[in-house]
C-alpha positions, 0 to 999 in steps of 0.5 A, a space after each residue: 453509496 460509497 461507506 467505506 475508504 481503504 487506503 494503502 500506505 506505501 506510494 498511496 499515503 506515504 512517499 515510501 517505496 523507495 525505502 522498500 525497493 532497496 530493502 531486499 539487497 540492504 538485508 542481504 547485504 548485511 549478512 554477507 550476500 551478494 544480491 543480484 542484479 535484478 532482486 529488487 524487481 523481482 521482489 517488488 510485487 510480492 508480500 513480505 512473506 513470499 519475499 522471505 521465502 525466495 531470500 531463504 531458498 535462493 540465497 540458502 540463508 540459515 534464518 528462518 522465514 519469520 526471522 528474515 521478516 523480523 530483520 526486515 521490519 527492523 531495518 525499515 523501523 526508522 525510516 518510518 518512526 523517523 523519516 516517511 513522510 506523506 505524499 502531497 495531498 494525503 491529510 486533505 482527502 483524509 479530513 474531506 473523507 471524514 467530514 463526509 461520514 465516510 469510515 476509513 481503513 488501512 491495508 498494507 502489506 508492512 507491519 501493522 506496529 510501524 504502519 500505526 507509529 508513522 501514521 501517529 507521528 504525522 498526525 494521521 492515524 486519528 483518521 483511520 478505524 482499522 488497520 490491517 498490516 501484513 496483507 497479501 494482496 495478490 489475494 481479494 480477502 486482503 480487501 475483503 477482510 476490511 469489507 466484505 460488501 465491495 460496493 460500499 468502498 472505495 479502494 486507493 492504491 498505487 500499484 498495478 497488481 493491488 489494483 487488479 486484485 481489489 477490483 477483481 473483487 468487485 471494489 472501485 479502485 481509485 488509483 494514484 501515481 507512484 515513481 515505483 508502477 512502471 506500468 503506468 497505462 495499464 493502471 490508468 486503464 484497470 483503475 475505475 479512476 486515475 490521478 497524479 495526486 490525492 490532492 486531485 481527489 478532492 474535487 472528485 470525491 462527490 462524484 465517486 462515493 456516489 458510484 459513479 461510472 468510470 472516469 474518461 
């Protein structure tokens, strides 16, 4: 039986993504570098600390690696005090998880601060017991640090590499459709279950904490 939820934030909770994609050549932007062409695809799948890392060494900037994280955070703070909003069906399966007994957790490579400050101003951080900002997850303890007991969660993501990486560390996936995967097939195929939307969960949600096998 299924005990614990854990979300992802942007593209899962959040209709957010779309804010990150550009962030990377905003930022350069804003001190006088030109970004190539293909930076925002090369940036998309990675933590916020192997972005920096790749900014720094490839475009020799003179900030450090924790100071372009810190520009970072702070150019996305009023997208998300002021502007995120959350995609269709979030707060239902969020109320319907909590009214099954089911404890529910946060894990997103943002900040933690922000992630808090937005989910507070749309009513939705009530919902959640913990939250884990900054997670790598190209690594399986990014889940695991939220439960080390993979078969009593269910993880919601949108991308294709959380995906692979949650369920290579024993979790069920539910996955949820994002303009920003581009691999859309081969998450429907990795994921244990797939739908447009949260709101489309709710009818299933019976049927996955009880840890059902795969949906066709």
């Amino acid at each position: 039986m299924i005990k614990f939820a854990i979300f992802d934030l942007d593209g899962t909770l959040l209709d957010s993504n779309g804010m990150w994609k550009a962030l990377g050549e905003r930022l350069l932007r804003s001190i006088g570098k030109t970004p190539a062409p293909d930076l925002s695809e090369r940036l998309w799948d990675m933590s916020l600390k192997d972005a920096a890392k790749l900014l720094k060494t490839e475009y020799s900037l003179s900030l450090s690696e924790d100071d372009i994280i810190e520009k970072a955070v702070k150019m996305s703070e009023d997208f998300y005090l002021n502007k995120a909003k959350p995609k269709n069906g979030a707060k239902e399966i969020l109320e319907r998880l909590k009214k099954l007994n089911v404890q529910i957790k946060l894990v997103t490579s943002s900040d933690e601060n922000l992630a808090e400050k937005s989910l507070e101003r749309l009513d939705l951080l009530k919902y959640f017991a913990e939250i884990y900002g900054k997670a790598d997850k190209s690594k399986q303890s990014a889940y695991l640090n939220a439960c080390n007991k993979p078969y009593e969660a269910v993880v919601f993501e949108d991308a294709l590499y959380a995906v692979k990486t949650a369920k290579s560390a024993g979790f069920t996936v539910c996955a949820v459709y994002d303009f920003s995967e581009r691999e859309q097939e081969a998450l429907k195929q990795t994921a244990d279950f797939f739908e447009n939307e949260l709101a489309d969960y709710a009818q299933k949600l019976d049927m996955i904490l009880k840890g059902n096998a795969k949906n066709e």
